[in-house]
Rosetta silent file (secondary structure, phi, psi, omega in degrees, C-alpha in Angstrom):
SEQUENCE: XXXXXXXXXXXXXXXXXXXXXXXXXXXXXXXXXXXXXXXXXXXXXXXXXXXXXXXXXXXXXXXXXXXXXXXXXXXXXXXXXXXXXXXXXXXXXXXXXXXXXXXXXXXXXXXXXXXXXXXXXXXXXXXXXXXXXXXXXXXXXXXXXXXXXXXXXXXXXXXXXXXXXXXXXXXXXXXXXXXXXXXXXXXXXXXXXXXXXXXXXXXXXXXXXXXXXXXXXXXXXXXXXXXXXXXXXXXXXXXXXXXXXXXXXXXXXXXXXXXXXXXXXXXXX
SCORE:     score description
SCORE:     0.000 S_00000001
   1 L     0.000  125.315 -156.629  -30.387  -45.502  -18.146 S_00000001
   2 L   -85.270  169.620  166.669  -32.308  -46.757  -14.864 S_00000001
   3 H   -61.588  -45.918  178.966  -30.643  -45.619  -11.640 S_00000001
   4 H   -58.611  -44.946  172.886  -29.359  -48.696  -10.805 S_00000001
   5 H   -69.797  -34.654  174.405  -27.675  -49.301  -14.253 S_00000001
   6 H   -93.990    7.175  175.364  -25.531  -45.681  -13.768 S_00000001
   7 H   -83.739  -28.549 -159.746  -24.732  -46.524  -10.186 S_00000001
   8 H   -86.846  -15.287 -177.499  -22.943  -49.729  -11.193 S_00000001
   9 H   -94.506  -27.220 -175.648  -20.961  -48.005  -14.559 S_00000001
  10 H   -87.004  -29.544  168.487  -20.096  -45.053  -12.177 S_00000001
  11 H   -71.554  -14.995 -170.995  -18.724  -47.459   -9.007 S_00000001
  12 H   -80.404   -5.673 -133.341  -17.055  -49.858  -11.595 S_00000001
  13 H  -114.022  -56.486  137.560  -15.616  -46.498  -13.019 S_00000001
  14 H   -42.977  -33.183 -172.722  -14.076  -45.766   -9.442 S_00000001
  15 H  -111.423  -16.999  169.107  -12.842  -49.561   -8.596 S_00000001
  16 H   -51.959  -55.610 -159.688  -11.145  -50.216  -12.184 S_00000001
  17 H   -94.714  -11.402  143.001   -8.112  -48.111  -10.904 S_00000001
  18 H   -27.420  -55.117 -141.211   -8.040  -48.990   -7.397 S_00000001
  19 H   -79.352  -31.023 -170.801   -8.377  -52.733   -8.221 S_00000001
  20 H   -54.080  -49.980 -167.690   -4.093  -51.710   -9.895 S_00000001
  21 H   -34.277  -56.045 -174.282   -2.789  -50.993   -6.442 S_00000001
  22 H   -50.210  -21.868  150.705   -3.062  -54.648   -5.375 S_00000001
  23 H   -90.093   -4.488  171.782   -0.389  -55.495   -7.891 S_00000001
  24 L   -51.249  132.984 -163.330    2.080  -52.968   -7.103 S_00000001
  25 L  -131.709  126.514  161.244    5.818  -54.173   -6.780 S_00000001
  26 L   -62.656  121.437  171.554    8.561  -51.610   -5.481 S_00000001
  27 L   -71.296  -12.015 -155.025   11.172  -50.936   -8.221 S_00000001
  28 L     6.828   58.591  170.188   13.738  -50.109   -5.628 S_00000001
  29 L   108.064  -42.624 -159.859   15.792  -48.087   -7.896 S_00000001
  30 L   -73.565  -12.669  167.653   16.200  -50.724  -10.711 S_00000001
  31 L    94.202  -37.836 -164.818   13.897  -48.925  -13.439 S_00000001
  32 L   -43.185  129.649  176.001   11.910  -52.512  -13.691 S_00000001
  33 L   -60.594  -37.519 -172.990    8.722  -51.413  -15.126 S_00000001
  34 L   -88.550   41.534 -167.675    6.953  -54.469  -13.385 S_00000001
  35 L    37.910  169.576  157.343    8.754  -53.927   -9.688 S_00000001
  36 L   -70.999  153.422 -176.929   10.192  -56.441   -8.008 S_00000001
  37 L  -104.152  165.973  161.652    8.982  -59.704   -6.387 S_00000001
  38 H   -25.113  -59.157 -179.033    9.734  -60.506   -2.896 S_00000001
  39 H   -69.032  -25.934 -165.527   12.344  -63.044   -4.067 S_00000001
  40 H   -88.628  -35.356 -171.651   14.215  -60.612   -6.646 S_00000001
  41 H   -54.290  -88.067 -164.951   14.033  -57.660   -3.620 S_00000001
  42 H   -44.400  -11.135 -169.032   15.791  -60.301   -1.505 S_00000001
  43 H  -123.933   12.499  160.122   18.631  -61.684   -3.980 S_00000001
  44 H   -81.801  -66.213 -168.297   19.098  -57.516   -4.608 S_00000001
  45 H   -78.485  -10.750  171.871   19.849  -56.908   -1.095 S_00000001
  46 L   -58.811  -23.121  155.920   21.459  -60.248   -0.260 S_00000001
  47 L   -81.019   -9.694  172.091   24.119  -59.035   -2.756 S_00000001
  48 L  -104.962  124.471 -150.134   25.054  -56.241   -1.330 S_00000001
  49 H   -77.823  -55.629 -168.792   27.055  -56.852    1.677 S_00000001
  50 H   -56.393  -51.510  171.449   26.491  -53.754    3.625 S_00000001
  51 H   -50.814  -34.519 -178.062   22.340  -54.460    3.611 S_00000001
  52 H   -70.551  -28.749 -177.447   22.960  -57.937    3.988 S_00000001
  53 H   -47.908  -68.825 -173.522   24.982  -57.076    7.271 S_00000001
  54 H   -49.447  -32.287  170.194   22.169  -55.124    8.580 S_00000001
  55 L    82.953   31.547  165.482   19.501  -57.757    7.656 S_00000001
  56 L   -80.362   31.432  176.966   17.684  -55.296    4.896 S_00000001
  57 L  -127.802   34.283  146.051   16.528  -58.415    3.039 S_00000001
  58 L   -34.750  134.198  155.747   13.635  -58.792    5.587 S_00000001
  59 H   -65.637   -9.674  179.334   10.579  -59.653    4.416 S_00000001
  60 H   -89.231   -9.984 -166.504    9.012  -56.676    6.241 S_00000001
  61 H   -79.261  -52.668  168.623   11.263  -54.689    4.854 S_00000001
  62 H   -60.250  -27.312 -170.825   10.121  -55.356    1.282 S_00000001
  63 H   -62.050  -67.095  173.630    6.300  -55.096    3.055 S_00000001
  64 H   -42.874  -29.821  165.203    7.334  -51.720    3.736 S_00000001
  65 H   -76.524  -38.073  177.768    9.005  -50.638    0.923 S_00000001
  66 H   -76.448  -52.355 -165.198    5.337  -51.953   -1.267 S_00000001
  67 H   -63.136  -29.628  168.285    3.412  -50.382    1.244 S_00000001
  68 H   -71.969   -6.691  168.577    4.963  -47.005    1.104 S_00000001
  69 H  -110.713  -37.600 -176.416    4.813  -46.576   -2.587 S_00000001
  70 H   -55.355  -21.162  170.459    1.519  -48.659   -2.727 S_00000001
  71 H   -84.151   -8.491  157.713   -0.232  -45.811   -0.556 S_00000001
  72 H   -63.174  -39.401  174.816    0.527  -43.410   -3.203 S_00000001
  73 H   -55.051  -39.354 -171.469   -0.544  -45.639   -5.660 S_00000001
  74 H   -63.003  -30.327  173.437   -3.849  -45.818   -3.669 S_00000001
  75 H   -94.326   -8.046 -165.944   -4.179  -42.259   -3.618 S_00000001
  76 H   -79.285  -82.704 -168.379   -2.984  -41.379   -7.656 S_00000001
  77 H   -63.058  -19.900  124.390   -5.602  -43.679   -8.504 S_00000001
  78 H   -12.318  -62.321  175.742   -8.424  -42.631   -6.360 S_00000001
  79 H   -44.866  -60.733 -176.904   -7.743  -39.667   -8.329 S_00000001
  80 H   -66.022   -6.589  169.999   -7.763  -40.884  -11.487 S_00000001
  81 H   -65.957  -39.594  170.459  -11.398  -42.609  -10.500 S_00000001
  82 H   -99.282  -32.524 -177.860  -12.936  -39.298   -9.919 S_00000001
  83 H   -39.306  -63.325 -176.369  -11.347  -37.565  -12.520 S_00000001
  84 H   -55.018  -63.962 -139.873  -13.372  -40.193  -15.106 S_00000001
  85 H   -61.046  -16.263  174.800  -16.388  -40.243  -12.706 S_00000001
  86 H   -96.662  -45.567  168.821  -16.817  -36.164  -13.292 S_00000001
  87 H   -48.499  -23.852 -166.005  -16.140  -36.285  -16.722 S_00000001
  88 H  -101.242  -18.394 -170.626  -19.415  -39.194  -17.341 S_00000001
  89 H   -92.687   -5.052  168.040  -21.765  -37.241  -14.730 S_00000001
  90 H   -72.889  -44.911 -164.430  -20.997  -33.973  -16.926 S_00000001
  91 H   -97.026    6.093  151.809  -22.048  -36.017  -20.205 S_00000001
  92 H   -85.183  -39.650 -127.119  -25.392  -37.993  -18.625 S_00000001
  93 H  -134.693    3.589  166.648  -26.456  -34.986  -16.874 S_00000001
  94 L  -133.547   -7.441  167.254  -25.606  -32.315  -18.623 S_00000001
  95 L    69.731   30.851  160.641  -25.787  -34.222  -21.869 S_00000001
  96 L   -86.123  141.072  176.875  -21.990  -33.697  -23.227 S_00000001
  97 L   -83.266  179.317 -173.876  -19.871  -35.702  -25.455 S_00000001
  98 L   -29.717  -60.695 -157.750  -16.627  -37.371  -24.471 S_00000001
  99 H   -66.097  -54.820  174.816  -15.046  -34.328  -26.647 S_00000001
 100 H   -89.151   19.154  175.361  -16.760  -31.894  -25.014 S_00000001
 101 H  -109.981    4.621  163.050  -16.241  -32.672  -21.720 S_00000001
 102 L   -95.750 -173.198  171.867  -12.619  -32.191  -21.879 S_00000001
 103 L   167.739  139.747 -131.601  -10.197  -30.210  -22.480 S_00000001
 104 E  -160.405  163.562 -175.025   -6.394  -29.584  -23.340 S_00000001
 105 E  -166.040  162.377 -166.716   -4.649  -26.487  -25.355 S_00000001
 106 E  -120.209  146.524 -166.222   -1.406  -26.611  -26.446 S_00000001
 107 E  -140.921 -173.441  173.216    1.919  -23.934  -25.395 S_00000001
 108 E  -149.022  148.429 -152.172    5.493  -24.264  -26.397 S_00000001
 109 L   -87.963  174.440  179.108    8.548  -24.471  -24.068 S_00000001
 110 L   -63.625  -36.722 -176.697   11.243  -21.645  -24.323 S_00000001
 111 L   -76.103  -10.511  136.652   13.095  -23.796  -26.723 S_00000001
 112 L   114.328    6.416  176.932   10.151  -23.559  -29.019 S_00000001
 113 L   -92.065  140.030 -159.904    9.042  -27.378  -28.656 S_00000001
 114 E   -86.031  148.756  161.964    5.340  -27.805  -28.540 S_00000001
 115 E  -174.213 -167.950 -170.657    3.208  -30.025  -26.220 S_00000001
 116 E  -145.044  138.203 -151.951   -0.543  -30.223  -25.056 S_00000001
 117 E  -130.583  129.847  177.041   -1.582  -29.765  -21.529 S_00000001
 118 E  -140.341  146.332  171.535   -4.948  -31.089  -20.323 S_00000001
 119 L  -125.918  159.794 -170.723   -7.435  -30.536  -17.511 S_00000001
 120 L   -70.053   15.845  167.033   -9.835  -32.745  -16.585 S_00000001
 121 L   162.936  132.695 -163.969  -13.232  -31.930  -17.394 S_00000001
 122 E  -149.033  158.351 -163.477  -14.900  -28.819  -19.008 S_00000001
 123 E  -159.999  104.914  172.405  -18.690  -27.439  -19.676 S_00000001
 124 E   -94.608  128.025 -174.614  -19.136  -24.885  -22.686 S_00000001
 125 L   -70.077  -54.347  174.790  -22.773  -23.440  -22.143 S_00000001
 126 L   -39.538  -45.271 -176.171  -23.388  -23.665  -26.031 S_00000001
 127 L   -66.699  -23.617 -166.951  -23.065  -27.487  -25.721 S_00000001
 128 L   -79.326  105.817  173.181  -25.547  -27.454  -22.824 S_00000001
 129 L   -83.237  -37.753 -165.422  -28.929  -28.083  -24.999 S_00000001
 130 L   -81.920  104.562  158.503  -31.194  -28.302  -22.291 S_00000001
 131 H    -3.146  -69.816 -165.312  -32.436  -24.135  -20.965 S_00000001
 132 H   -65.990  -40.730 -177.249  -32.590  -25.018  -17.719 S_00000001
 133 H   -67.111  -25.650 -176.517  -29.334  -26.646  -17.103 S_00000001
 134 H   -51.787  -63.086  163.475  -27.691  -23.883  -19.289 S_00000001
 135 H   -42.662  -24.001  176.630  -29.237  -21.239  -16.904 S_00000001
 136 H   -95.508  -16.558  177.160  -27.799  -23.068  -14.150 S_00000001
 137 H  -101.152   -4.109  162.458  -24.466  -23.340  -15.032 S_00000001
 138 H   -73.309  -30.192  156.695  -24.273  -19.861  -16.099 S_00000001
 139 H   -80.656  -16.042  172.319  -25.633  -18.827  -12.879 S_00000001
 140 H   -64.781  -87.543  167.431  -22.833  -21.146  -11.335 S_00000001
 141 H    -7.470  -88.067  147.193  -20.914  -19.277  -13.059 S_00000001
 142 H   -41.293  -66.842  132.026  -21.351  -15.766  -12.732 S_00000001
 143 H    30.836 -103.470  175.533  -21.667  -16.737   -8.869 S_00000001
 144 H   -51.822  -79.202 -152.658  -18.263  -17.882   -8.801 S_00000001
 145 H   -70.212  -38.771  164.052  -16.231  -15.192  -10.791 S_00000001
 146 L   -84.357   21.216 -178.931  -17.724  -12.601   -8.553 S_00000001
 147 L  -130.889  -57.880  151.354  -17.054  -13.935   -5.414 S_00000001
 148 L   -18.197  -33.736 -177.943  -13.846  -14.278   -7.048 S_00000001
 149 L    78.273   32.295 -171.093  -13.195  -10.299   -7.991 S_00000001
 150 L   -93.927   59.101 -139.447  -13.154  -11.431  -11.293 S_00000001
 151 L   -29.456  147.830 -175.539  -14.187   -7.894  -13.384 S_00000001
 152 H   -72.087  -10.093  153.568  -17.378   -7.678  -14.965 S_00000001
 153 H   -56.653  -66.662 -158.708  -15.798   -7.682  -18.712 S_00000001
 154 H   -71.881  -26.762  153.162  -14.223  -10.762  -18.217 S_00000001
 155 H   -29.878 -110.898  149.834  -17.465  -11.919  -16.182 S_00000001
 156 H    29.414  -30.225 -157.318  -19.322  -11.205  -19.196 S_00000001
 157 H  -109.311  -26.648  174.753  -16.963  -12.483  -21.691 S_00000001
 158 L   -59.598  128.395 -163.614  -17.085  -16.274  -20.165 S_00000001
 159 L   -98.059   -9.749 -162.503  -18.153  -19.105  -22.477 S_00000001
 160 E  -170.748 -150.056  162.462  -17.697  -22.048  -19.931 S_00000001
 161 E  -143.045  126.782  154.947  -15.944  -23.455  -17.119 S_00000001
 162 E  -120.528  155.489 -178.725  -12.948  -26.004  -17.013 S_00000001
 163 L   -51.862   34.749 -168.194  -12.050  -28.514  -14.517 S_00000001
 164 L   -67.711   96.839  170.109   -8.999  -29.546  -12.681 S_00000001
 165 E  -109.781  154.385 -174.426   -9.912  -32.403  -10.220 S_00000001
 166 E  -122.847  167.425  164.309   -8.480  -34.018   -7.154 S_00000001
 167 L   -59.622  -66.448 -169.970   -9.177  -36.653   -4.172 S_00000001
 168 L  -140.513 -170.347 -162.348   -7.349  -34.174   -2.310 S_00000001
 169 E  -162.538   48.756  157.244   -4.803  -31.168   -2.689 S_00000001
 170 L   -97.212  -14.303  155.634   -2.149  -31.351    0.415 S_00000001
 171 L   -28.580  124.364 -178.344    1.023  -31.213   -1.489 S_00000001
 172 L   -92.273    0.159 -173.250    2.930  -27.959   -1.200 S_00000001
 173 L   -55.814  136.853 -169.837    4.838  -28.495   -4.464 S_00000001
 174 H   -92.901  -42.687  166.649    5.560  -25.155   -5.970 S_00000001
 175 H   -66.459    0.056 -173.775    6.126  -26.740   -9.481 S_00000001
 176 H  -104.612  -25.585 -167.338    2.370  -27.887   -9.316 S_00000001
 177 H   -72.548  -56.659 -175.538    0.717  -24.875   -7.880 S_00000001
 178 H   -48.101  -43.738  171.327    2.805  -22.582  -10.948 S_00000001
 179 H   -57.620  -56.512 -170.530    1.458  -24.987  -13.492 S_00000001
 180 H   -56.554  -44.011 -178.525   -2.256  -25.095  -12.212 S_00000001
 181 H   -83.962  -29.990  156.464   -2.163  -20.744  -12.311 S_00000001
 182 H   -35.008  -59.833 -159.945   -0.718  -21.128  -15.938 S_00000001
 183 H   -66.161  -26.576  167.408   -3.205  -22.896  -16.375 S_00000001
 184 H  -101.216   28.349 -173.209   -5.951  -20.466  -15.344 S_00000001
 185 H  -112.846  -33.484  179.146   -4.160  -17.658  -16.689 S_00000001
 186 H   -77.815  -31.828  167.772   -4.713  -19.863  -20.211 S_00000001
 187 H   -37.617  -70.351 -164.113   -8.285  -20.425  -19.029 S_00000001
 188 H   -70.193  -39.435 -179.688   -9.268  -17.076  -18.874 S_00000001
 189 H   -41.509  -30.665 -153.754   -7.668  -16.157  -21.817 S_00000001
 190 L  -113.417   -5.135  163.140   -9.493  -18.595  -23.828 S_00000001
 191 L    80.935   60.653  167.076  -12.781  -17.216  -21.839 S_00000001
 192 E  -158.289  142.062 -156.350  -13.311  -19.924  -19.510 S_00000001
 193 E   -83.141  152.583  178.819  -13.518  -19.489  -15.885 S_00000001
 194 E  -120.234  172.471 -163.421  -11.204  -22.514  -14.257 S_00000001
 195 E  -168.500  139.268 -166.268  -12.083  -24.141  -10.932 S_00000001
 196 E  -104.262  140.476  175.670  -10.191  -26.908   -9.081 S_00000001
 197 E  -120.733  112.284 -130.115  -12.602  -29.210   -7.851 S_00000001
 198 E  -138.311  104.669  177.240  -11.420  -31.344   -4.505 S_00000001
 199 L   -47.715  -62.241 -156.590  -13.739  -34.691   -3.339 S_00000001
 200 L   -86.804  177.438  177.034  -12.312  -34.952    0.273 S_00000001
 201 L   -75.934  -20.766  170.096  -12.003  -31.919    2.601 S_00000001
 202 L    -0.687    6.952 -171.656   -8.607  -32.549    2.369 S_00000001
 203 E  -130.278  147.394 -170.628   -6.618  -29.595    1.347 S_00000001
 204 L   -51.335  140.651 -178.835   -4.137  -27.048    2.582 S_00000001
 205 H   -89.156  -37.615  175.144   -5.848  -23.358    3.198 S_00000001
 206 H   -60.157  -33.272 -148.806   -2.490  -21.739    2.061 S_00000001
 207 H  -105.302  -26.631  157.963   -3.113  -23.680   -1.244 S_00000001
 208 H   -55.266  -98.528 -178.556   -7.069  -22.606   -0.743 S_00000001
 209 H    -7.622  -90.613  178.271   -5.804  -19.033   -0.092 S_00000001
 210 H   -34.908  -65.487  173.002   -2.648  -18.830   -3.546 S_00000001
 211 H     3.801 -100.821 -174.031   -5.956  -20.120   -5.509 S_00000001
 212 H   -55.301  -31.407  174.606   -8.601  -17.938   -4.925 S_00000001
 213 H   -60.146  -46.867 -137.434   -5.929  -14.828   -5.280 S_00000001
 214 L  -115.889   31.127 -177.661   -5.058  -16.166   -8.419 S_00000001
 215 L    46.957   67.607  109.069   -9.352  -15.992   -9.765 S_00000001
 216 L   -69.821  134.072  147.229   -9.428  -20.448   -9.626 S_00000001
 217 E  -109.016  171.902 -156.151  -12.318  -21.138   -8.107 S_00000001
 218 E  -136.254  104.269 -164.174  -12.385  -23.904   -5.435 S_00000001
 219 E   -93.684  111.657  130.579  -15.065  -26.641   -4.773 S_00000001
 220 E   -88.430 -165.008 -174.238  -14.357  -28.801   -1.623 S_00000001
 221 L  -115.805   69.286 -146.398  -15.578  -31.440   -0.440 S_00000001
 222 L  -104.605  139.178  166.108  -17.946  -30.474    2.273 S_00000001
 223 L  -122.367  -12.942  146.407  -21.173  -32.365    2.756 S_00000001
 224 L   -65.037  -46.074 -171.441  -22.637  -29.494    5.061 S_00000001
 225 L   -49.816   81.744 -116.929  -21.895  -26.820    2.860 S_00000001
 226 L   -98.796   -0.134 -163.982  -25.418  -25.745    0.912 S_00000001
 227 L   -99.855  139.559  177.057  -23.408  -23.148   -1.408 S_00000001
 228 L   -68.972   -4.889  170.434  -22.287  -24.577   -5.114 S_00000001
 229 L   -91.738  -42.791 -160.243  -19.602  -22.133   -5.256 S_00000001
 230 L  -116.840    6.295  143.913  -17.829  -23.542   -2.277 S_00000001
 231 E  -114.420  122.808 -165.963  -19.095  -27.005   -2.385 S_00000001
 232 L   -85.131   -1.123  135.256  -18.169  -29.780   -4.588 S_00000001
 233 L   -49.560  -56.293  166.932  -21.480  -31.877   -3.553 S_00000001
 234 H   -27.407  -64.958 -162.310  -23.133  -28.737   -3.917 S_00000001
 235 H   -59.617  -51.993 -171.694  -22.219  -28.171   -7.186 S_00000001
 236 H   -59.227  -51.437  157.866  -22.571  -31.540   -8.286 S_00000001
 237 H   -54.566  -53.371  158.894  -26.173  -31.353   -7.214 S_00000001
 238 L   -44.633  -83.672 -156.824  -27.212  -27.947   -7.688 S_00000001
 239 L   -69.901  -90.236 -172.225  -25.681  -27.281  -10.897 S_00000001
 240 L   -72.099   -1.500  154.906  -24.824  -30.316  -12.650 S_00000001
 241 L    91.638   12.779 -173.557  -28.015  -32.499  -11.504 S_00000001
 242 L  -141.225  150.368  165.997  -26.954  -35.864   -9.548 S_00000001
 243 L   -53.945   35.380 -161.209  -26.696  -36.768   -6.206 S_00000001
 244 H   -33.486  -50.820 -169.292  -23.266  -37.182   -5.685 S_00000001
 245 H   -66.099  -46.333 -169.618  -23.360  -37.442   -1.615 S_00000001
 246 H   -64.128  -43.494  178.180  -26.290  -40.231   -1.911 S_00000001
 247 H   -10.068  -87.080  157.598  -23.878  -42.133   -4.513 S_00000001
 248 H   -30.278  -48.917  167.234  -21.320  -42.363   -2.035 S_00000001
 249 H   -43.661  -68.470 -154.165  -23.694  -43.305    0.851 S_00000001
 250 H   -84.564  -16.283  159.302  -25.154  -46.137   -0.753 S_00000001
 251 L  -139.892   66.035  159.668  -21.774  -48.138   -2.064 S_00000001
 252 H   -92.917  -29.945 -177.251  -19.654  -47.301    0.286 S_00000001
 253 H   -57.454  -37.648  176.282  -19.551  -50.465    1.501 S_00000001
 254 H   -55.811  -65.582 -176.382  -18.561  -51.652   -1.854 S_00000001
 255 H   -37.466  -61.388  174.242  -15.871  -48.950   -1.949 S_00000001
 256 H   -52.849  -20.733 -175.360  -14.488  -50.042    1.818 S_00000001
 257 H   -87.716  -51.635  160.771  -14.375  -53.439    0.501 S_00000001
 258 H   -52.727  -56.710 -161.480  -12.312  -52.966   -2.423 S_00000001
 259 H   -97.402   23.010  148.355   -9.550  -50.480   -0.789 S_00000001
 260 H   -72.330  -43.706  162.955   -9.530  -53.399    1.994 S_00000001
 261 H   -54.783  -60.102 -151.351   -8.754  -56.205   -0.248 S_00000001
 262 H   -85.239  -20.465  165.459   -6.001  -53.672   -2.083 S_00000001
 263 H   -84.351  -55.624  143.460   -4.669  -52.641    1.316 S_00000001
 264 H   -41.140  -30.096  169.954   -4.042  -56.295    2.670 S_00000001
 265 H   -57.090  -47.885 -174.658   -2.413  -56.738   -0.610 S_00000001
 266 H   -64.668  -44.407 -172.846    0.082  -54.099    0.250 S_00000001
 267 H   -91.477   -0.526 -178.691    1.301  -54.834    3.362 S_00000001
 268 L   -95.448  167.802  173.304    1.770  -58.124    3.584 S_00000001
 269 L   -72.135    0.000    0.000    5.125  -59.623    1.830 S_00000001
């Protein structure tokens, strides 16, 4: 695969879920799976006499109502953009399949019903054929668990690393952080070190902090930052073997163009 040929499957790979946002319709309450148009938002509140008093069947109103769920949308699916986009540069560049670059385990609720839990992107050093990269992610590895406090059994005893990744990580939700240390309490268990990996610098240092206490290690998204435990450029480079930061550089313009388009989209009515 020439350079040029994986830059354009890894930006289209990023701009598929972006390109959703631009259709986004506010449900306002109503369950419709497709949202509302302009016209149905207006013959909602136009029926209700107290909103109609007030003159809540603006058209800005509805602008406002898409744009405030449409910037979530904008950021969920960023997410989901890098999420794929880590999963395809583990399996060119480290040479995993689809199968093995994930990974999901299954628990059961107190009531004894089953369900399967997934994180986004995992690297067992047995699948890693090529020596060198193996040595490097094992050296990642080992790294990372000891800068961690992680004991030198359970050093010792790790087959791999999995993935959780984000855009960002400023949410303070307490039901997300208790899942994510389940989840690396099931990690270890299963002898794989887990490690939240975070594009933008974006994220809370209390949430940075609850982590690292809890052995996750935590790649941000620093483009100064030379160390691969504590960068996720770093990392990307060092360890897993592509140039993430030039990527970016070099279609950004593309990128800016795209959440420009999808942001006019939002706000207007």
């Amino acid at each position: 695969m020439t350079s040029s040929t994986a830059d354009q499957r890894y930006l289209q790979t990023l701009i598929d879920p972006i390109r959703v946002c631009a259709s986004y319709k506010p449900k306002m309450g109503q369950g419709v799976n497709a949202g509302l148009s302009l016209e149905e938002f207006q013959a909602l509140y136009r029926a209700d006499p107290f909103y109609a008093w007030y003159g809540l069947d603006h058209p800005m109103m509805y602008a406002a109502h898409k744009a405030a769920g449409g910037m979530t949308s904008v950021y969920r699916q960023i997410g989901i953009g890098v999420e794929r986009l880590f999963r395809l540069l583990l399996q060119d560049h480290l040479g995993l399949s689809v199968a093995e670059s994930e990974w999901s385990y299954e628990t059961k609720s107190s009531g004894g019903k089953s369900r399967t839990l997934h994180l986004d992107g995992r690297i067992e050093l047995d699948a890693v054929s090529d020596p060198a990269a193996r040595r490097r992610v094992k050296g990642w590895m080992n790294a990372a668990a000891v800068e961690l406090g992680v004991a030198a059994a359970v050093r010792r005893s790790l087959k791999g690393a999995v993935f959780e990744v984000r855009q960002g990580y400023k949410s303070k939700d307490s039901k997300r952080q208790n899942a994510d240390i389940a989840n690396a309490s099931t990690a270890y268990t299963r002898a794989y070190l887990p490690c939240v990996v975070v594009l933008s610098t974006q994220i809370d240092t209390d949430i940075v902090t609850r982590y690292r206490n809890e052995q996750w290690a935590i790649l941000i998204g620093s483009v100064t930052e030379p160390s691969p435990i504590l960068s996720t450029y770093s990392f990307i480079r060092e360890v897993v073997g592509f140039d993430l930061t030039s990527f970016f550089s070099r279609n950004s313009s593309t990128l800016r163009t795209e959440v420009d388009r999808v942001l006019h989209a939002l706000l207007s009515p």
